[in-house]
N, C-alpha and C positions, 0 to 999 in steps of 0.2 A: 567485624564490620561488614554491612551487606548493604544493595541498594535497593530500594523497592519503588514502586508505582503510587506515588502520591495524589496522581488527580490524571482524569482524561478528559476529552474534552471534543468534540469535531462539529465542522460546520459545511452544510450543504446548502450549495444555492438554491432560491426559490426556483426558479426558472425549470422547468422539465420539460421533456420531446419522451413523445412516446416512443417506443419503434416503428410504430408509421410515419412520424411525422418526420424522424428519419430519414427513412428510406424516402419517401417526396420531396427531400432535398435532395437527393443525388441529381447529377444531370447526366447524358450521355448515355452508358449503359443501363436498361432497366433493370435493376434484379426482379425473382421473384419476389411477388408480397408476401412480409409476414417471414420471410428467410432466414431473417439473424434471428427472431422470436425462436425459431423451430429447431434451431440450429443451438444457441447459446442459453437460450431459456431468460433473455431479457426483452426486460418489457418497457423501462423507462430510464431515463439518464437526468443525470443535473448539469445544467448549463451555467457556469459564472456571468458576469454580467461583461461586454464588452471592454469597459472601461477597467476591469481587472487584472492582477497578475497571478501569477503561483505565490508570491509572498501575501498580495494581500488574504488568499485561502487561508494559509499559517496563521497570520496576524489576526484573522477575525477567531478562528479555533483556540491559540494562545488568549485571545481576550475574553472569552466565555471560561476558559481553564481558568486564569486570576482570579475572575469572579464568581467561580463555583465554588473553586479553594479558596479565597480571599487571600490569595498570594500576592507578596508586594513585588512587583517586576524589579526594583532593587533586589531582591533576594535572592536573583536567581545569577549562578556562579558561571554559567557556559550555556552556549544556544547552540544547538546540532539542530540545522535544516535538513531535513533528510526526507528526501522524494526523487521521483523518475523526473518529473520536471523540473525546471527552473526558471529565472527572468530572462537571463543572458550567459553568456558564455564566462564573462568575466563582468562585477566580482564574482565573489560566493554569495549564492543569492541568499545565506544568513547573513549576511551583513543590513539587505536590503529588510531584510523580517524584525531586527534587532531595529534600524530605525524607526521603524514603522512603531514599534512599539515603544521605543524610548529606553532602550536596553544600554550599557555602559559594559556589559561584560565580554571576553573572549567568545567568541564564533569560528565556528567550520561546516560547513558540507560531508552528508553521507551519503553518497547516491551506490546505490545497486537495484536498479531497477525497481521491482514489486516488492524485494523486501529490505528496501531502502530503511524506512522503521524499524522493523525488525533487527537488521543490524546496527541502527543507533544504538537501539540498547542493548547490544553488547557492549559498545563501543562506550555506553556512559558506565553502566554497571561496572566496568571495570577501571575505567577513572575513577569511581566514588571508591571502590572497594581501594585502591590505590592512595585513596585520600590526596586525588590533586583537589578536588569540588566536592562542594557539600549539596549543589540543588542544582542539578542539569535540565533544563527545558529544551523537549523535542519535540520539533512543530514541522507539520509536513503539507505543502501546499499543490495537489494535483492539479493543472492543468493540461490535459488530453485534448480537448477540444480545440486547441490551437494548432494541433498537429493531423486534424482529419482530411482527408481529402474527400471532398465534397463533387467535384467535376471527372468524374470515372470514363475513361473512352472503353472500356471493354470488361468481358469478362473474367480475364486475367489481374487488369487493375482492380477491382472489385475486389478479387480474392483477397490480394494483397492489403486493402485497403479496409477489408469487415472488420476487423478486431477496432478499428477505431471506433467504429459505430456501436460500439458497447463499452466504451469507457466514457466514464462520469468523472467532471471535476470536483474537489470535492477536500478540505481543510481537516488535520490533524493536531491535536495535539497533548502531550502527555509530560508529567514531570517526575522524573527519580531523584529520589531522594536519600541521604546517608541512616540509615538503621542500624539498630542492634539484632535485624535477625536480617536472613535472605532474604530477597524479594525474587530474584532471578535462581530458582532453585537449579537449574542447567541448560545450558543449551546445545546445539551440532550444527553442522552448516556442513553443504557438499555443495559442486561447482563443476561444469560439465561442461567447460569455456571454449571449447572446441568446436561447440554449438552456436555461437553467439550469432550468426549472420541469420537465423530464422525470426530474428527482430530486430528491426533496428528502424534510429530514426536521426538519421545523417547527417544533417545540415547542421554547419556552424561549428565544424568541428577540421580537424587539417587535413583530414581525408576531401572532406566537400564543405569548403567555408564559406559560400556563396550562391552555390546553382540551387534556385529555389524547386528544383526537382525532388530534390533530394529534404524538402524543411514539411514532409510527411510520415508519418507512421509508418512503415510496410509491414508485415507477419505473415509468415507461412504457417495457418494454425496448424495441419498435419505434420509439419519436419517439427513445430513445436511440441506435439504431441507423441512424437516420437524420440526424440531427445529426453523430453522424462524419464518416457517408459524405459531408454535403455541404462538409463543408473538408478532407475526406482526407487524409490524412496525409503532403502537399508536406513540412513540418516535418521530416520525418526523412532523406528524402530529399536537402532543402536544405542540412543540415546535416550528413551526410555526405558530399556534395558540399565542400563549402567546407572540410573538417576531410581532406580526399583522404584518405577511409576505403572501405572494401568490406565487403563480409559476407566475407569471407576473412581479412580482421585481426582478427578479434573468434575467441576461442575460445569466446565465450558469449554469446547475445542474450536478454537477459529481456523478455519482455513480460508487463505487466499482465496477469491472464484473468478475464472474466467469463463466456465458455462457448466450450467447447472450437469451436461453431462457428463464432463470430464470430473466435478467434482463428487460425482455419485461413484466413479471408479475409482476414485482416491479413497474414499471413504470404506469402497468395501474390501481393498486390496488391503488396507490397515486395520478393519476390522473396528471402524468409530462407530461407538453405536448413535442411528438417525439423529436420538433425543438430545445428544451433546451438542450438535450444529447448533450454528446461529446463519441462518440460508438470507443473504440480502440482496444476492447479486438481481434477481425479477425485478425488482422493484427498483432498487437503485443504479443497476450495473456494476462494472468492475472498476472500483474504486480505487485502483493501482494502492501503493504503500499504505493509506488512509485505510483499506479495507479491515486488517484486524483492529485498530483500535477503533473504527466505526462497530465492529461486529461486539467489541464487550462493551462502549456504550449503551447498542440494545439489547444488550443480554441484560445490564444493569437493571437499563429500566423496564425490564419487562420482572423483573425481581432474581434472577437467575442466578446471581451470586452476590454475595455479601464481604465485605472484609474478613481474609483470612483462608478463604475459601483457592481451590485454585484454578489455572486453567491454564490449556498447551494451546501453544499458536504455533500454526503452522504456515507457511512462507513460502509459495512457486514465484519463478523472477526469470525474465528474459536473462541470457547472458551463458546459459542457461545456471541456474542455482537454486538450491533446495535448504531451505532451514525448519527448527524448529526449538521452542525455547517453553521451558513449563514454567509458569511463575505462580507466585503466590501473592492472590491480590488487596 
């Protein structure tokens, strides 16, 4: 018994801000113009709409998945919310995704940051393979933009405060399902938690459950960047290794992007060849957990794989954690 990927599915808001239009919302510190562009290599963001939450993202992604699959929401066995975001602190903001949609089944939360998805589906793939569920729905609903700090007194805040200016909200969703063959051919995960305080975003939690100081984004992108660098990314490597895979079996490698620079050294440190990317971050920004299964949406439709075909995702996540899982799609 195996689990496999029966339908994807993501939804981004109409709503876009270029990176100028960005940056002209700041107040207080000016940066330079055109900085995060030059810096990140993005160039536009999706904005939800005001009256939004992170479940309604899920819910609307889930509801294009149904009807892509022609899935009956009755049929489906477990709902795993899984994203960096959420509604509230309590409930499980699947409980809030599951009404929204008219769901009757068990619900839980996966959160680990950026590859909050990604570890869904271990997480369902091996319930199915377990035979507690026969059809698990994971719906991941990004809200970033509720956590940007827009009012910067300095050049210090600023720092702290970029990486928000390059994430896009932005709805996920995907369902696995029980087979007769693998869907999830292997996966690795490595964690390097030591790191964790080079992001974080505080508020609402028993450390700081109230000072709105603390209900923003912060990142140190260089300590970020160096906390990769120093457990490297053996993990993909190791378990491509042992899974007797190559960049040549995959017709698609997704990696997470948090800027076009960093992911051109990830790329050439593993040795992906260019053509296997699917590069979204310009256009859309960093789509937090939503990113790889946005990235084989367009890979779909651009024709780039077909059923059967496969392809490695690959997972960076504040906290700090590193995954990567080959599936067959």
């Amino acid at each position: 018994m195996g689990a496999r990927i029966a339908g994807l599915a993501v939804h981004l808001p109409e709503t876009r801000l270029t990176s100028h239009e960005v940056t002209e919302r700041i107040t207080g510190y000016r940066p330079p113009a055109g900085l995060v562009r030059r810096l990140t290599g993005v160039e536009s963001l999706h904005v939800m709409p005001v009256d939004w939450q992170a479940s309604d993202l899920a819910a609307e992604a889930a509801r294009k998945l149904f009807a892509e699959t022609g899935t009956d929401p009755a049929d489906v066995d477990l709902l795993l919310f899984a994203s960096a975001s959420q509604d509230m602190v309590e409930p499980a903001t699947a409980h809030i995704v599951a009404a929204k949609l008219g769901l009757g089944c068990p619900v839980f939360d996966v959160k680990n940051a950026c590859n909050s998805v990604l570890n869904a589906i271990e997480v369902a793939d091996a319930l199915i393979r377990a035979g507690s569920y026969r059809r698990v729905l994971i719906a991941s609903g990004e809200a970033p933009s509720r956590a940007v700090r827009w009012d910067v007194p300095d050049l210090r805040a600023y720092l702290e405060a970029l990486p928000g200016y390059t994430l896009s909200d932005a709805g996920a969703a995907l369902t696995m399902e029980r087979s007769d063959r693998p869907g999830v051919l292997g996966s690795g995960f490595s964690a390097h938690s030591g790191a964790w305080r080079v992001g974080t975003l505080p508020a609402g939690g028993s450390a700081h459950p109230r000072d709105p100081e603390y209900s923003y984004f912060r990142l140190d992108g260089a300590a970020l960047k160096e906390a990769f660098d120093s457990f490297g990314a053996e993990v993909v490597v190791d378990t491509l290794g042992r899974l007797g895979l190559g960049w040549d079996d995959f017709a698609v490698v997704a990696v997470h992007q948090v800027s076009l620079p960093y992911l051109e050294i990830l790329r050439e440190r593993l040795g992906i060849p260019a053509s296997k990317l699917v590069v979204t971050l310009g256009e859309h920004g960093n789509l937090a957990s939503a990113s790889l299964p946005f990235q084989l949406v367009r890979a779909r439709e651009a024709g780039r794989w077909a059923p059967g075909d496969r392809a490695c995702l690959i997972g960076l996540a504040g906290g700090v954690s590193m995954g990567v899982m080959a599936v067959e799609l």
